[in-house]
C-alpha positions in Angstrom: -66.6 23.7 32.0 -63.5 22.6 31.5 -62.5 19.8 29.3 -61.5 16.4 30.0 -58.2 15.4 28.9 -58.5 11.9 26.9 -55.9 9.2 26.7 -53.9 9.0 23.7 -54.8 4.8 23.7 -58.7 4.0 23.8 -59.3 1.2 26.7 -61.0 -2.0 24.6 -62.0 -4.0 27.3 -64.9 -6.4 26.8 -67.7 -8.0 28.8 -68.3 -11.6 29.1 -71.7 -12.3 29.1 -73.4 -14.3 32.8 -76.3 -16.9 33.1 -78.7 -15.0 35.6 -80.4 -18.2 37.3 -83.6 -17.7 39.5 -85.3 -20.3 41.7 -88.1 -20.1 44.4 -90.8 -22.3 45.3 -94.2 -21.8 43.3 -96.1 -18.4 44.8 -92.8 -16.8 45.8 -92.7 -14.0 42.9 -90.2 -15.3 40.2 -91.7 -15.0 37.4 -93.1 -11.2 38.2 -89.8 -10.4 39.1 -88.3 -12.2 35.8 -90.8 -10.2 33.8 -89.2 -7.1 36.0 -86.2 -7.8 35.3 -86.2 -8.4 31.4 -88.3 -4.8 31.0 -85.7 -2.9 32.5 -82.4 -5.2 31.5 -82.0 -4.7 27.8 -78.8 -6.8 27.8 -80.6 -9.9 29.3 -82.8 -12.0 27.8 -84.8 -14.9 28.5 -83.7 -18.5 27.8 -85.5 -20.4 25.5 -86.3 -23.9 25.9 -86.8 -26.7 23.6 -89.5 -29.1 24.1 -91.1 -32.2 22.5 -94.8 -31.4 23.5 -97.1 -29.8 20.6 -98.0 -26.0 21.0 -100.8 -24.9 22.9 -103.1 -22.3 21.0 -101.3 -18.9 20.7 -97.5 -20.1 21.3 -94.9 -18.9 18.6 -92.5 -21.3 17.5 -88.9 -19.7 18.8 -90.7 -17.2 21.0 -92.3 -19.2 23.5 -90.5 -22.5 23.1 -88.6 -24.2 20.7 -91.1 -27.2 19.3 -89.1 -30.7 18.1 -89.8 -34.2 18.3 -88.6 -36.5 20.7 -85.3 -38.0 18.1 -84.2 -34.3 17.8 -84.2 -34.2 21.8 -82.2 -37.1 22.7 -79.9 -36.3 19.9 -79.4 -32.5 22.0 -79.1 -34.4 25.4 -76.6 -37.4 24.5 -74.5 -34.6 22.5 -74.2 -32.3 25.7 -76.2 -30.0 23.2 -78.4 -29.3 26.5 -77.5 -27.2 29.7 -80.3 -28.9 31.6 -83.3 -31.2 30.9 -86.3 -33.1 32.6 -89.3 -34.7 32.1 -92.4 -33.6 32.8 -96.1 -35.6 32.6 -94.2 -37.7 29.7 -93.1 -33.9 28.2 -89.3 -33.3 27.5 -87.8 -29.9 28.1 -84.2 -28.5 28.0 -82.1 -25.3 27.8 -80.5 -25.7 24.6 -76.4 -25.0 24.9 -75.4 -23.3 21.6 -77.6 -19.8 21.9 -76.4 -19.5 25.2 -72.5 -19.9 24.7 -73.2 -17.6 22.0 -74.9 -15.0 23.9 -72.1 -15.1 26.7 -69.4 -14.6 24.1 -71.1 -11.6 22.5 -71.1 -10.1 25.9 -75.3 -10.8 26.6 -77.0 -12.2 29.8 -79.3 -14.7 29.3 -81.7 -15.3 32.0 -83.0 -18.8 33.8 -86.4 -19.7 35.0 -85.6 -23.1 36.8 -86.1 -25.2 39.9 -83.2 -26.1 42.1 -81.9 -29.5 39.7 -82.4 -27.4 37.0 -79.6 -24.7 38.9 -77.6 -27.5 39.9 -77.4 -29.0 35.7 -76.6 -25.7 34.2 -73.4 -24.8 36.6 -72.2 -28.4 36.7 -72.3 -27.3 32.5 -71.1 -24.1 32.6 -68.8 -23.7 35.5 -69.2 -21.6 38.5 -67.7 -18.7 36.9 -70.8 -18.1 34.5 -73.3 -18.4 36.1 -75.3 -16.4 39.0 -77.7 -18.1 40.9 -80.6 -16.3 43.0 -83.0 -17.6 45.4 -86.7 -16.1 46.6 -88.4 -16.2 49.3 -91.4 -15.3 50.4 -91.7 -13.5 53.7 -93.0 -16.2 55.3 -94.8 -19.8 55.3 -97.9 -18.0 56.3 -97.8 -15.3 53.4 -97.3 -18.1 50.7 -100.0 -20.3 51.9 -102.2 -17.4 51.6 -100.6 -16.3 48.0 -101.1 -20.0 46.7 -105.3 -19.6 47.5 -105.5 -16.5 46.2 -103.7 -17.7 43.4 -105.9 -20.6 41.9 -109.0 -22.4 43.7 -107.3 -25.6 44.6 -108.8 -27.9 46.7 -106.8 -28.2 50.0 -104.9 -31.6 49.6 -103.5 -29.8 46.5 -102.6 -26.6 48.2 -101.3 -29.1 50.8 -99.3 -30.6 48.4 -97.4 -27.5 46.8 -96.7 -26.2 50.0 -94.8 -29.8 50.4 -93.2 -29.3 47.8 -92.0 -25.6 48.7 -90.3 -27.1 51.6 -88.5 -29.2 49.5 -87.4 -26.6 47.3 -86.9 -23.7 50.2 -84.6 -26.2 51.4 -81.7 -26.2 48.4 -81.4 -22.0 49.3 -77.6 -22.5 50.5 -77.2 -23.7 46.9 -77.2 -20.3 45.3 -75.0 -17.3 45.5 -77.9 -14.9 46.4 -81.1 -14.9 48.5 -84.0 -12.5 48.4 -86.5 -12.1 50.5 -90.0 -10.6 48.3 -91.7 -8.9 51.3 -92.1 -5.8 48.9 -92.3 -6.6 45.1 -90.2 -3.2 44.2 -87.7 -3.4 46.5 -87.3 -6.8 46.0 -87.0 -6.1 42.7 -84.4 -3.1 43.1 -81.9 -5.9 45.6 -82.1 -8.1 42.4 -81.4 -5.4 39.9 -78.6 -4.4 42.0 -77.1 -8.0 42.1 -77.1 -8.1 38.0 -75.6 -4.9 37.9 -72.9 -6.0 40.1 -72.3 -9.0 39.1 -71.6 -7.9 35.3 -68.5 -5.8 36.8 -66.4 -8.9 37.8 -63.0 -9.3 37.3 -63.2 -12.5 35.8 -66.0 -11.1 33.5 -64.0 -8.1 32.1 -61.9 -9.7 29.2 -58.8 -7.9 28.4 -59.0 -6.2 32.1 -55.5 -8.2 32.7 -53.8 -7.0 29.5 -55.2 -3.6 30.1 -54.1 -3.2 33.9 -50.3 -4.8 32.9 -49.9 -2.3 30.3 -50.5 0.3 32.4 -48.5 -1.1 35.4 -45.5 -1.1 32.7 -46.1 2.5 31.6 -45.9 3.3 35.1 -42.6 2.0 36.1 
């Protein structure tokens, strides 16, 4: 086998690291596919959030959430020290900037669990450019109304209600830069591996690709 003739110069190009958002409403498969995703992705790794209420029996400090009071909150949030936040049953939780700016420097995707403000919050933070955002959908209405009984034995007003409030998220999809449809768990699965794999060869995310490609244009002539 013959061998391959290396360049004299080594190519040092870099990657910039991307914010891998996913939405859907409740039912839809997002967090099996998250889980999916991480196993197989060992650049990409899930955000953490902070949040002001207590731990619940067997959460880990760090792993599951980031535990701190309320002052400590406010003081991330009016600092910008947040990429999104809300409230929830008198709860405060956010996606804590710092560790992700961090992670995108260093070339590592960190990956968002988030409903369609929460999309909206981090780009307006981080800028288009970082950020990938990914819809799923079920197959149909019919599949997750049935997926939401099998699920947990609500009563129907509250079934009722969450399919309300799928609507209401189903209708932000022209928000994100992908949709899926999760009629089949792997292949679903394989469309959104392909999108992350993609996505990491952009242009924009290729640092010293323009340095690199002038260089060579210069040799050339």
């Amino acid at each position: 086998m013959a061998e391959v003739e290396k360049d004299s110069e080594a190519v040092s190009l870099k990657r910039r690291g991307m914010l891998v958002v996913l939405s859907s409403p409740s039912g839809a498969g997002k967090s099996t596919l998250s889980r999916l995703l991480l196993d197989h992705e060992p650049e990409l790794s899930m955000s953490v959030s902070v949040t002001t209420r207590p731990p619940r029996p067997g959460e880990v400090d760090g792993r599951d959430y980031h535990f701190i009071d309320k002052e400590e909150f406010a003081r991330l949030r009016d600092t910008g020290g947040l990429l999104e936040w809300a409230e929830v049953f008198g709860n405060h939780y956010g996606s804590p900037r710092e560790p992700v700016e961090r992670a995108l420097e260093e070339g590592r995707d960190v990956l968002f669990d988030v409903d369609w403000q929460g999309a909206q919050q981090i780009t307006e933070a981080m800028g288009a450019d970082d950020v990938v955002r990914i819809f799923i959908l079920p197959p149909s209405a019919e599949v997750l109304h049935q997926r939401l009984k099998k699920r947990a034995q609500d009563p129907p007003d509250v079934i009722a209600r969450r399919m309300a409030e799928a609507a209401s998220e189903i209708s932000h999809w022209q928000e994100y830069d992908y949709v899926i449809v999760n009629d089949e768990l792997e292949a679903a699965f394989e469309r959104l591996r392909a999108i992350v794999r993609a996505e990491r060869q952009r242009r924009h995310r290729q640092v010293g690709l323009f340095d690199f490609v002038r260089g060579m244009i210069d040799r050339l002539a």
